[in-house]
C-alpha positions, 0 to 999 in steps of 0.5 A: 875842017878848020876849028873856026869852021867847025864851031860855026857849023855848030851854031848853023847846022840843024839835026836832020832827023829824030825828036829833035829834027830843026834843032840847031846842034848846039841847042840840043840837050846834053841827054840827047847827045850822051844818048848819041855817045853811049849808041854811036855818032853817026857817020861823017859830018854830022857824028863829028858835029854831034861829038865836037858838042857832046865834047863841048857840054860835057866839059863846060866850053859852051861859052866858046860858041858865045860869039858865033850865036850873037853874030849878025846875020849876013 
C-alpha cells in the first residue's frame, strides 16, 4: 500500500473485534494499541494498520491524519 492509502485506511477502517470493535483505528486509545504492541499485531492488514497507529501516537504525528478526519464525504 501506497502511504496516501494507508493513512486513509486509518481514518476509515473500524476494529473488527474486541472492547473496541466499530472503533475507527485512528480513534483507538494509546493503551489500547500498546497492549497490541507489547502481545503481537495481528496478522495481515489489519496488524500494519494497528502498528502504523501505534507508530503514529507514540511519536506524536496524529496531526498528519488531520486532513484525512476533516474530509467530506463522497
Amino acid at each position: 500500500m501506497k502511504q496516501e492509502e494507508v493513512l486513509e485506511a486509518l481514518v476509515t477502517t473500524k476494529m473488527p473485534f474486541g472492547k473496541y470493535k466499530d472503533v475507527l483505528i485512528c480513534h483507538l486509545p494509546e493503551g489500547y494499541l500498546v497492549w497490541f504492541q507489547q502481545k503481537g499485531f495481528p496478522q495481515g492488514k489489519l496488524g500494519m494498520l494497528l502498528a502504523t497507529m501505534y507508530e503514529i501516537k507514540l511519536n506524536g504525528l496524529e496531526y498528519l491524519l488531520r486532513p484525512l478526519t476533516n474530509k467530506p464525504s463522497h
